[in-house]
C-alpha positions in Angstrom: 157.1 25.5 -239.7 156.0 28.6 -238.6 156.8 30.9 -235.5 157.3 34.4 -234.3 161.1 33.9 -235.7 163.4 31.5 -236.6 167.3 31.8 -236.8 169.1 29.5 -239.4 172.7 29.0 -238.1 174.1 28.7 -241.5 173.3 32.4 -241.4 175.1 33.6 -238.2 178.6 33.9 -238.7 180.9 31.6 -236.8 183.0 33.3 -234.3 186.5 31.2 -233.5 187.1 29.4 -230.4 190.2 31.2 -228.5 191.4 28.1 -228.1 191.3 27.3 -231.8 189.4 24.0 -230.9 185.8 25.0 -232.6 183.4 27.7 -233.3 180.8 28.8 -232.4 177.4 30.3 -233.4 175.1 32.7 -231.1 171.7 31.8 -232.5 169.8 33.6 -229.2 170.0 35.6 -225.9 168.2 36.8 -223.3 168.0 40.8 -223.6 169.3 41.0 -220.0 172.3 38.3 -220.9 171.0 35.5 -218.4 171.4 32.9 -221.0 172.5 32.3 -224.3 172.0 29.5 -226.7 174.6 28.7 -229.5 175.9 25.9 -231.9 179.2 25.0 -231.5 181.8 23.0 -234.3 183.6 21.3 -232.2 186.7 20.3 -234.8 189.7 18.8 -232.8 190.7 17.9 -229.0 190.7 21.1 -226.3 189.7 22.9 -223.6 186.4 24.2 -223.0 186.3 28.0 -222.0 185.3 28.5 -218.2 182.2 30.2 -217.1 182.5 30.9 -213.8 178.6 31.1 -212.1 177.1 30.2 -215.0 176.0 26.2 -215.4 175.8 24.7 -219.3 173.7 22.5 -221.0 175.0 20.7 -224.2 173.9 18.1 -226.4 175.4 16.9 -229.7 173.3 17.5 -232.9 175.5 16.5 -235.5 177.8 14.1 -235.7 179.5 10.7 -234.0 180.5 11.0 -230.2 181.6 13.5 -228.0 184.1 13.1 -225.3 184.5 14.8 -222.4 186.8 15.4 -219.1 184.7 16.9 -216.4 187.1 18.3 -213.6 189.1 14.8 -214.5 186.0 12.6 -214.8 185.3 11.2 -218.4 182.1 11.6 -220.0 180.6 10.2 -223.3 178.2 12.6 -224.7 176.2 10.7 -227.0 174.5 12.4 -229.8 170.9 14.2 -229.3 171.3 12.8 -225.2 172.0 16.5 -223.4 174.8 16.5 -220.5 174.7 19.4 -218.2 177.6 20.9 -216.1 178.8 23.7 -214.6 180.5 26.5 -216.2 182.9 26.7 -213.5 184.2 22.8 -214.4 187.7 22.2 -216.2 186.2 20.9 -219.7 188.5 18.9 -222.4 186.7 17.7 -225.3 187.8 14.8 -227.2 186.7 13.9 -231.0 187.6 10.4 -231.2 185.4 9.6 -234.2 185.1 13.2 -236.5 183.8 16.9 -235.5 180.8 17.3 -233.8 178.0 20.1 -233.6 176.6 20.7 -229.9 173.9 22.6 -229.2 174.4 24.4 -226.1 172.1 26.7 -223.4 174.5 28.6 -221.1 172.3 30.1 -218.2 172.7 32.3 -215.4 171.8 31.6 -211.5 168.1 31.8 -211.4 167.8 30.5 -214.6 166.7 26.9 -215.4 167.5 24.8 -218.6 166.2 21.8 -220.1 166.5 19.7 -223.0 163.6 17.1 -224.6 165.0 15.5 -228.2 162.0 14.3 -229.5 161.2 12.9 -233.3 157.9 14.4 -234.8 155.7 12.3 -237.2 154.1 13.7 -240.9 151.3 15.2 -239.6 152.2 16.6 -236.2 152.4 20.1 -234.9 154.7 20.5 -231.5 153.5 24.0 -229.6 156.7 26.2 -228.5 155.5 28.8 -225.1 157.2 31.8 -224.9 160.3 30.1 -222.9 160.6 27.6 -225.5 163.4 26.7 -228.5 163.1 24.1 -231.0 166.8 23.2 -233.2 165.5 21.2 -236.1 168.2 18.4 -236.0 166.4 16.7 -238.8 163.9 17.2 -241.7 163.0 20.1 -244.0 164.3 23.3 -241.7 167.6 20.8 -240.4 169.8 23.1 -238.8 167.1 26.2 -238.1 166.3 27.5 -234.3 162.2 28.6 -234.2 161.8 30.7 -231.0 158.5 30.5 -229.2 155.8 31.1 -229.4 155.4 29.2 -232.1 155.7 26.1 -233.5 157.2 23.2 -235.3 155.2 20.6 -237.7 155.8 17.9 -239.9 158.6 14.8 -239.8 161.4 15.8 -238.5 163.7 15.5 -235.1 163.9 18.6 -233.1 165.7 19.8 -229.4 163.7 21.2 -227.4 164.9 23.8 -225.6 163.2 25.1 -222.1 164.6 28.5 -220.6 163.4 29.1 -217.4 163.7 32.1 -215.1 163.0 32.0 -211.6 
């Protein structure tokens, strides 16, 4: 694996949820704060925090499922299948089956996030542009972020992340 850096989030210190729910782990930002990407342990039921004019982009990289009340609608956030809502929304998470770890882009307006979970074979090589993440959710650098430019190579199951600004 190589690229211009890579952040291993069993090196970032996990800052507590004020709820008390989870932690969470700031792997990357944008230098003028219009998004954010982080790994969140999300340990028992509770609210999300709001983020009013912000939208959110979560999927599960660890663990069994995730559920979810969205402004009283129920979600099932299945593992490496991202679910996007608004920061604004009233969040409670449920952990029916164990903890979870969710990946998670929170962007600004103007800012566009996506989310490809795609598994790589032995001998392939995935490019990363310069608005591009890669979580390795499986295989030899399992739970490392490589920031683009870059890339990833070699078996293994990776998110890929897609920060866009407008």
């Amino acid at each position: 694996m190589s690229g211009t850096r890579t952040v291993r989030a069993d090196e970032v210190a996990p800052q507590p949820w004020p709820n008390g729910g989870g932690t969470t782990r700031e792997l990357a930002r944008a230098g003028d704060g219009s998004w954010r990407i982080s790994l969140a342990t999300i340990e028992g039921d509770g609210p999300f925090s709001l983020f009013p004019g912000l939208h959110r982009l979560l999927t599960v990289v660890d663990g069994p499922v995730l559920d979810l009340t969205v402004d009283g609608e129920p979600q099932v956030v299945e593992p490496q299948r991202p679910f996007a809502f608004s920061g604004e929304a009233e969040v409670v998470a449920s952990v029916p089956e164990g903890p979870v770890r969710a990946l998670n882009v929170i962007a600004g307006p103007g800012v566009a996030t996506y989310c490809t979970v795609l598994e790589l074979g032995r001998g392939s090589a995935l490019p990363l542009a310069d608005d591009q993440a890669a979580y390795v959710i499986t295989g030899p650098e399992q739970g490392s972020l490589v920031i683009g430019p870059g890339e990833v190579a070699g078996r293994c199951t990776v998110a890929v992340l897609t920060v866009e600004s407008g």
